[in-house]
N, C-alpha and C positions, 0 to 999 in steps of 0.2 A: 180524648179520654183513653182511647184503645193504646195509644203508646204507652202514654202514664201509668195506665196499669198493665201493661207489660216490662215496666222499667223495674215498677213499686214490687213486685213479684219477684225481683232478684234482690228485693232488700227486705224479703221475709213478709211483704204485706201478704196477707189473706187472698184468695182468688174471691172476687165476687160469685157468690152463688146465685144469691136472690136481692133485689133492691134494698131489702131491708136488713140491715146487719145487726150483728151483738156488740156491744159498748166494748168488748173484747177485743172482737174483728175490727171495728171502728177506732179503736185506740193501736190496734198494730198496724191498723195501716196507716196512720197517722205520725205515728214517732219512725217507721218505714218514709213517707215524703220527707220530711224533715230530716232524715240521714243523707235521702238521696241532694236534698239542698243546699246541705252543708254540704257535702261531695262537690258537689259541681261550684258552689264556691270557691273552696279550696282549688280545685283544678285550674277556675279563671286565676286568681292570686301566684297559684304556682308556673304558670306565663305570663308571667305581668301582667292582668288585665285588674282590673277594680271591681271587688267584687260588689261593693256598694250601686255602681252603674250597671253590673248586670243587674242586679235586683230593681231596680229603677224601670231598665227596658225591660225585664219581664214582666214587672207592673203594671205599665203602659198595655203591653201587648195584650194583657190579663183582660185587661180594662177594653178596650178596644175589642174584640173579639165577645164581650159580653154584649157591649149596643149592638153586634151582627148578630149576636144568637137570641138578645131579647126580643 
């Protein structure tokens, strides 16, 4: 989490202050990930990789990483 939002923070999301956010803060930092994902899309695509497989393996890993934390 500490990365991600240290990433989302150079794409104008909000700093978390308190747990509880405003639909405001919650909506910039929203369309904030979703810039950074299409970023890093484009990046794999612009070295030939597939971006559809990264997305795939980030899924997985998403996925994976939730039964360790559940």
């Amino acid at each position: 989490m500490a990365r991600a939002e240290a990433l989302l923070t150079l794409y104008g999301a909000p700093l978390p202050h308190t747990v509880a956010l405003s639909r405001l803060d919650r909506a910039a930092g929203e369309e904030a990930a979703i810039g950074l994902i299409a970023d890093v899309l484009h990046w794999f695509q612009a070295r030939g990789g597939d971006p559809d497989m990264a997305l795939d393996c980030a899924q997985s890993r998403f996925e994976a990483q939730q039964g360790v934390s559940a």
